[in-house]
C-alpha beads as a LAMMPS data file, in Angstrom:
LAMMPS data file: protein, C-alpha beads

57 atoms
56 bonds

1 atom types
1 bond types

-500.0 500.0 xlo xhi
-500.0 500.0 ylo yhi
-500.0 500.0 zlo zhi

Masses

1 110.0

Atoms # bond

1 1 1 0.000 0.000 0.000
2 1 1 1.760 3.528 -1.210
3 1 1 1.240 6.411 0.849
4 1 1 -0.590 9.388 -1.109
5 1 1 -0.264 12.744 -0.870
6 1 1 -2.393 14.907 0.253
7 1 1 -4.161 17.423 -1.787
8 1 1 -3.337 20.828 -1.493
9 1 1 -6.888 22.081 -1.412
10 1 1 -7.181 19.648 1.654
11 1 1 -4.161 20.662 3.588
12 1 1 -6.106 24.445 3.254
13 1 1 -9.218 22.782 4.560
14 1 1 -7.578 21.040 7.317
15 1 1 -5.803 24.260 8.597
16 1 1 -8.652 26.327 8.919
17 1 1 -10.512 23.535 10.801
18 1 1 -7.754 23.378 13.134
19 1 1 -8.105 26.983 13.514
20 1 1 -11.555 26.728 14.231
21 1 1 -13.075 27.840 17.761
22 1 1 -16.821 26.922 16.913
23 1 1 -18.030 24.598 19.886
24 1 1 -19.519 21.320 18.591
25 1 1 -22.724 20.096 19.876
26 1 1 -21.336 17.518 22.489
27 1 1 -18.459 19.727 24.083
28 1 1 -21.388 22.174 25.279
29 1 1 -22.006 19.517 28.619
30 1 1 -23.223 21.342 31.724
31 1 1 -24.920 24.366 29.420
32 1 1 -26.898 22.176 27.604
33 1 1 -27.531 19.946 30.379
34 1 1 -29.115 23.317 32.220
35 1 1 -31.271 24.131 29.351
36 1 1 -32.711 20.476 29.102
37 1 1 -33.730 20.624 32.665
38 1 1 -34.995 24.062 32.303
39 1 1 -37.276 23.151 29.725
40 1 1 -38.169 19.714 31.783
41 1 1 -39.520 21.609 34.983
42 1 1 -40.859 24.400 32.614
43 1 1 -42.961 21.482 31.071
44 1 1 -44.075 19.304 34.269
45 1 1 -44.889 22.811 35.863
46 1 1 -47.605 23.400 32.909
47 1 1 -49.012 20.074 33.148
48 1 1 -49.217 20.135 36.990
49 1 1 -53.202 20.781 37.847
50 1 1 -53.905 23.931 38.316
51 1 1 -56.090 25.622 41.111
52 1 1 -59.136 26.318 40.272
53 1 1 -59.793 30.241 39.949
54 1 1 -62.468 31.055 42.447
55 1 1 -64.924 33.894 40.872
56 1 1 -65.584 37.006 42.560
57 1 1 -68.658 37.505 44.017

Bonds

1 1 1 2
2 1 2 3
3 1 3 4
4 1 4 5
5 1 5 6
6 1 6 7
7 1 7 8
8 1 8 9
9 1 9 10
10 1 10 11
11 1 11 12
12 1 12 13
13 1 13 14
14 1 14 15
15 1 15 16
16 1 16 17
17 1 17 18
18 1 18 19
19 1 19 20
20 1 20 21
21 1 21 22
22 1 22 23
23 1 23 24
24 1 24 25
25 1 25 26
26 1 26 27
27 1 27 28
28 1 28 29
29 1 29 30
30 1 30 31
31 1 31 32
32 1 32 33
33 1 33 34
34 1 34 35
35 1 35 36
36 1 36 37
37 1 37 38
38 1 38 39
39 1 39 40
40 1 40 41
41 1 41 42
42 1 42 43
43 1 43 44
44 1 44 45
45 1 45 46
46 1 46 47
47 1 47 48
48 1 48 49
49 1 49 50
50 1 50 51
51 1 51 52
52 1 52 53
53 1 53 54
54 1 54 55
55 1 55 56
56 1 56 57
């Protein structure tokens, strides 16, 4: 098996994905874990029952 070189256009490609800072969906841990249980008790809150609304007399 030869070893290949690789492309030049790839090599740019590779560089600048290096250089990258944009945070990827799974390195985002605790802050996304926050936001899941946020929107959890958000949700079980609105499907609690709700007191009844007495009307005024």
């Amino acid at each position: 098996m030869s070893k290949t070189k690789t492309p030049r256009w790839m090599k740019s490609i590779l560089a600048e994905a290096a250089r990258s800072e944009a945070q990827m969906p799974w390195a985002r841990g605790a802050c996304r874990a926050a936001m899941i249980a946020r929107r959890a008790a958000a949700e079980a809150a609105s499907r609690a029952p709700q007191r009844p609304v007495l009307a005024a007399r």
